[in-house]
C-alpha positions as CSV (number, residue, x, y, z in Angstrom):
1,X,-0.5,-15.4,-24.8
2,X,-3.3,-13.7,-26.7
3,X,-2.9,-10.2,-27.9
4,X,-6.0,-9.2,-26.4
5,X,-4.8,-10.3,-23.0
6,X,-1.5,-8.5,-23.4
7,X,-3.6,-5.2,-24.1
8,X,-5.6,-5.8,-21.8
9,X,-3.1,-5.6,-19.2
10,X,-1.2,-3.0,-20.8
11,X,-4.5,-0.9,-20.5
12,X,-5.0,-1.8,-16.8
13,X,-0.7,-0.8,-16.2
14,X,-1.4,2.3,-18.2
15,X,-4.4,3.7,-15.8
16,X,-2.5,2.7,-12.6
17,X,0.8,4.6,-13.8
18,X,-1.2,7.4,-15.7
19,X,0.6,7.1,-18.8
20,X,1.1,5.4,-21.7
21,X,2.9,1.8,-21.2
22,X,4.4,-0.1,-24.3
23,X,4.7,-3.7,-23.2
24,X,5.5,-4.7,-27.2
25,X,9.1,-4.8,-26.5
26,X,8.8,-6.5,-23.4
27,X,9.6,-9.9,-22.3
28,X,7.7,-11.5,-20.0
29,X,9.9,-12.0,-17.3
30,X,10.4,-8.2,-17.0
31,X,9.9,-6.9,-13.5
32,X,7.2,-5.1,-12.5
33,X,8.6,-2.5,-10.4
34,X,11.0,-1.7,-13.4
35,X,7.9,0.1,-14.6
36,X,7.6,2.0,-11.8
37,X,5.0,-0.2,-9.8
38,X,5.5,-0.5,-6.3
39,X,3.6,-3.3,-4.4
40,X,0.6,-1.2,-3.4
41,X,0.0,-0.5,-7.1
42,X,0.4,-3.7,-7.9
43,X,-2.4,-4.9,-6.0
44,X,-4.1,-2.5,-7.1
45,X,-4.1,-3.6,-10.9
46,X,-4.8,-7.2,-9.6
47,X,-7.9,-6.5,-7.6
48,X,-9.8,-3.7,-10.3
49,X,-8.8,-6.9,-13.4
50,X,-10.7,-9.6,-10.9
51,X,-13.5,-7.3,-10.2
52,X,-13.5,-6.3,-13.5
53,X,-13.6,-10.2,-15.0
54,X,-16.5,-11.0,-12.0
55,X,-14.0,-13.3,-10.3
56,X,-15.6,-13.4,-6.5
57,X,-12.5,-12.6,-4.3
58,X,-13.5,-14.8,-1.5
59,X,-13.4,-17.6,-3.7
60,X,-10.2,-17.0,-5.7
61,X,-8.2,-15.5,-3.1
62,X,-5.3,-17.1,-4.0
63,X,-5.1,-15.5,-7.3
64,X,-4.2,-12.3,-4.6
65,X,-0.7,-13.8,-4.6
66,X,1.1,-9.9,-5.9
67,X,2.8,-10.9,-9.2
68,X,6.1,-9.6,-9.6
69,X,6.6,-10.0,-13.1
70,X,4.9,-9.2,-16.8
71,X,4.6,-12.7,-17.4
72,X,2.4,-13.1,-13.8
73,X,0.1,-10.5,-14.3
74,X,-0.3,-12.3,-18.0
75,X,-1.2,-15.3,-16.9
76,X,-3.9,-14.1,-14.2
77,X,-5.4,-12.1,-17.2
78,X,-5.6,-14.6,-19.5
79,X,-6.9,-17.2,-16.5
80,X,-9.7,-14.7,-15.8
81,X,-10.3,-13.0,-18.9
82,X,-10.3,-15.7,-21.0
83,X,-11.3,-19.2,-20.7
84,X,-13.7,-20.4,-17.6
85,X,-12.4,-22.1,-14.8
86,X,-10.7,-25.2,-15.9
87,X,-12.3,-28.1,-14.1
88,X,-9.9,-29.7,-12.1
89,X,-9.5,-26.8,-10.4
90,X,-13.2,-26.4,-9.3
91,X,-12.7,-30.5,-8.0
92,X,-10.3,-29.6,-5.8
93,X,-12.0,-26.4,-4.4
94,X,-15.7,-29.2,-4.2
95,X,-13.1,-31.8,-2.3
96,X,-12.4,-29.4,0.6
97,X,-14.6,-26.3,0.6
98,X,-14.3,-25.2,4.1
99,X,-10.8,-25.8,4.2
100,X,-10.4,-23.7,0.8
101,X,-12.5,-21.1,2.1
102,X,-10.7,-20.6,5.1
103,X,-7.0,-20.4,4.1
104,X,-8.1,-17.9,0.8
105,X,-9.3,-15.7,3.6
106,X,-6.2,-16.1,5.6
107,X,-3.8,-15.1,2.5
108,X,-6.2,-12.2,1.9
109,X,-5.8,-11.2,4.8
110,X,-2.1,-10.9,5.2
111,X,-2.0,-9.5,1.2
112,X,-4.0,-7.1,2.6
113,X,-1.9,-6.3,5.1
114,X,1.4,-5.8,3.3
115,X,-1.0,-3.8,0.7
116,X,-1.8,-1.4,3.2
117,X,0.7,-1.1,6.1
118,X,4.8,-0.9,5.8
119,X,7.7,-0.7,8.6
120,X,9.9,1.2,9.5
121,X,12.7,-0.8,7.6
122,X,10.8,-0.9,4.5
123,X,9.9,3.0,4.6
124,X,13.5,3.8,5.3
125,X,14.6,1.4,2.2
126,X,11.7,3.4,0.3
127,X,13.1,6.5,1.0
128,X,17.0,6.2,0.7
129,X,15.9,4.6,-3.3
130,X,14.2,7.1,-4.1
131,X,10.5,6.4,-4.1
132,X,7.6,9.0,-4.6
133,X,6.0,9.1,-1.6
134,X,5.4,11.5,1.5
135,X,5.4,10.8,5.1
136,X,2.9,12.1,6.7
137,X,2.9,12.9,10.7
138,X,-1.1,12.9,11.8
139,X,0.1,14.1,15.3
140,X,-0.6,17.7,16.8
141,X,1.4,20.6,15.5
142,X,3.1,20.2,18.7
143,X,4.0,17.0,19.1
144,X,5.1,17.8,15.8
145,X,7.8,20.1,16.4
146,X,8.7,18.2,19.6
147,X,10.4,14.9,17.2
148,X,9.7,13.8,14.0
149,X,10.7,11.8,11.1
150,X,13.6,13.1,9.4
151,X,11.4,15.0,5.8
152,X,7.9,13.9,7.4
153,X,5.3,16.6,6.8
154,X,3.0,17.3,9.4
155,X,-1.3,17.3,8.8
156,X,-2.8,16.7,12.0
157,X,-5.5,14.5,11.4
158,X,-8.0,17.0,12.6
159,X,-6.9,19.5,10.6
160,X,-7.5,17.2,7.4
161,X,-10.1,18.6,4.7
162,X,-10.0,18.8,0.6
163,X,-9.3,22.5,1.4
164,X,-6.0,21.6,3.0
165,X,-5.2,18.9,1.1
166,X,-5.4,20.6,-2.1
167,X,-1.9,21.1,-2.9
168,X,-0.7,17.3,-2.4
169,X,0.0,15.2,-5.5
170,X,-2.3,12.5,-5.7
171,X,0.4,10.4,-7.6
172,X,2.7,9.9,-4.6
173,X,2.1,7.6,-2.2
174,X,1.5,8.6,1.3
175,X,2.8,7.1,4.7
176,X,0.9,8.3,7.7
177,X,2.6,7.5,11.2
178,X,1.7,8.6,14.5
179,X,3.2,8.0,18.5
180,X,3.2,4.2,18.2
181,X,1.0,1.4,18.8
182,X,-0.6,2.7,21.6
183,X,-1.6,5.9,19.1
184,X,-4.5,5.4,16.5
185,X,-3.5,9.4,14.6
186,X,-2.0,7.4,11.8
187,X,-5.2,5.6,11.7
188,X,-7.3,8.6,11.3
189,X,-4.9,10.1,9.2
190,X,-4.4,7.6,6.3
191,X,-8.6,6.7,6.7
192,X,-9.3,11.1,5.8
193,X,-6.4,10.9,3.3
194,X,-7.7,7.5,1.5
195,X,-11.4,8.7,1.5
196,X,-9.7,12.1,-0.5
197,X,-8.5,9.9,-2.5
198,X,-4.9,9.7,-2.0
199,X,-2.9,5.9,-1.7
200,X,-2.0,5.5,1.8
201,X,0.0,3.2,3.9
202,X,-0.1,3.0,7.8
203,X,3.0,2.9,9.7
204,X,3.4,0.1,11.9
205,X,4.9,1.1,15.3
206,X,4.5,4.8,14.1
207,X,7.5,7.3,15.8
208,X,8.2,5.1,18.1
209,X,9.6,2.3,16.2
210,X,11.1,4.2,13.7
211,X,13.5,5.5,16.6
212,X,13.9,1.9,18.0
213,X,15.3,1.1,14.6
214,X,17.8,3.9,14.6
215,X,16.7,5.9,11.7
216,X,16.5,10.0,11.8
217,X,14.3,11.7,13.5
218,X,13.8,16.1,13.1
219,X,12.7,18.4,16.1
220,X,14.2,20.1,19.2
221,X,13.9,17.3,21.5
222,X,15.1,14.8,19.1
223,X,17.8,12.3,20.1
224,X,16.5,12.1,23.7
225,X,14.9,8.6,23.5
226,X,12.1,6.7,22.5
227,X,8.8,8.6,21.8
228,X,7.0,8.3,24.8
229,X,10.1,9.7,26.8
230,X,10.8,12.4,25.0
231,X,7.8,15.1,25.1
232,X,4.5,15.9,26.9
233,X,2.8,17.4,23.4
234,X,-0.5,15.5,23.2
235,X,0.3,13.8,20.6
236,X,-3.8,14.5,19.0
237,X,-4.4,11.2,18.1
238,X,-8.0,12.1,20.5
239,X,-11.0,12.8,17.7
C-alpha cells in the first residue's frame, strides 16, 4: 500500500469527520466506525473518492459494496487511484455486459437504500449507543403533540426554511419520520433538510412501525395503539 494512497484516504476520512485523522498508527484491519463513521458516512467517502478518480458508477457498481474496515477503503483507493483497470477484469465485464450492467444497478440500488433509509430497529439500536443524530417528526404541530417518538423533535415539513433550520448542527445526522407508509411528511421532510444541507435518513414505516415494534413513544394520547388509531391531528404530510 502506497503512502500516497493511505493519505489520500486519510484526507478523504478527515473532510467527512471534520477533523484531523491520523491513520499512521493504524492497522489495516481497524474498523471504520471506531473512527466514528457510521454507514451513511461511509458511503459517503466511497462515492466523492470514485467521482473524484472518474470511475463511472454504473459501470463499477460493485466497487459500492460499504467497506467496513481501513484496509477496504485502502484497497478501493489504490484500485481507483492508482493503476488502470487490470485487464481480466474488463474480459469478464466484455463476456456478459448486459448481465454486468444489470446486477451493478441492482446492488446500487439496495446500497442506496441502506444509505438513505433505516428502521425502526436500527434507529432504536442507534439511539440507546449513543449516536449523534436527531429524529425529526415532519408531521403537523398537532399530530405532534398527539404521539411521538420518545426525544423526536418536531419541524413540520411546511414550516422548513434556512431561517428555521438555523440552529441545527449540521454534523448530526438526521432521521425524519412521519404517520407510516401511507404518509410521504418524512419524504418532504428529509428532501427540505438534504437540500439545506443536512445528512438525512428516511424512516421506514414512520410512527407507525416504530409502535408496532414496541419502542417509546411521547404525547398525551400515547400508549393507545397504533398511529392511525390513536388521533384525528392531520398528520400534514398534504403540501
Amino acid at each position: 500500500m502506497t503512502t500516497v494512497v493511505k493519505d489520500k484516504v486519510a484526507e478523504y476520512l478527515e473532510a467527512s469527520l471534520g477533523k484531523p485523522v491520523d491513520l499512521a498508527p493504524l492497522p489495516d484491519d481497524t474498523p471504520l466506525n471506531t473512527l466514528g463513521m457510521d454507514s451513511l458516512l461511509t458511503i459517503s467517502v466511497l462515492v466523492t473518492l470514485l467521482e473524484d478518480a472518474g470511475v463511472d458508477l454504473g459501470e463499477h457498481a460493485d466497487s459500492l459494496v460499504t467497506p467496513s474496515t481501513l484496509g477496504d477503503l485502502y484497497a478501493i483507493a489504490e484500485r481507483f487511484l492508482g493503476a488502470p483497470e487490470e485487464p481480466e477484469e474488463q474480459t469478464v465485464a466484455a463476456a456478459d455486459p448486459g448481465g454486468s450492467r444489470e446486477q451493478s444497478a441492482q446492488l446500487a440500488h439496495y446500497q442506496a437504500k441502506l444509505a438513505y433509509d433505516t428502521d425502526s430497529a436500527d434507529l432504536r439500536d442507534a439511539l440507546e449507543s449513543g449516536q449523534d443524530l436527531v429524529v425529526v417528526d415532519g408531521r403537523s404541530s398537532e399530530a405532534y403533540a398527539a404521539e411521538h417518538i420518545a426525544g423526536a423533535i418536531s419541524i413540520p415539513h411546511r414550516s422548513i426554511s434556512q431561517e428555521s433550520l438555523a440552529g441545527l448542527s449540521k454534523a448530526s445526522l438526521y432521521v425524519a419520520y412521519c404517520d407510516g407508509i401511507g404518509c410521504n411528511a418524512s419524504t418532504k421532510t428529509a428532501i427540505k433538510l438534504a437540500t439545506a444541507g443536512f445528512r438525512v435518513k428516511e424512516l421506514i414505516g414512520g410512527l407507525d412501525w416504530w409502535k408496532r415494534d414496541g419502542y417509546p413513544t411521547e404525547g398525551h394520547a400515547a400508549g393507545q395503539g397504533h398511529a392511525h388509531q390513536v388521533h384525528h391531528a392531520a398528520c400534514g404530510c398534504a403540501g
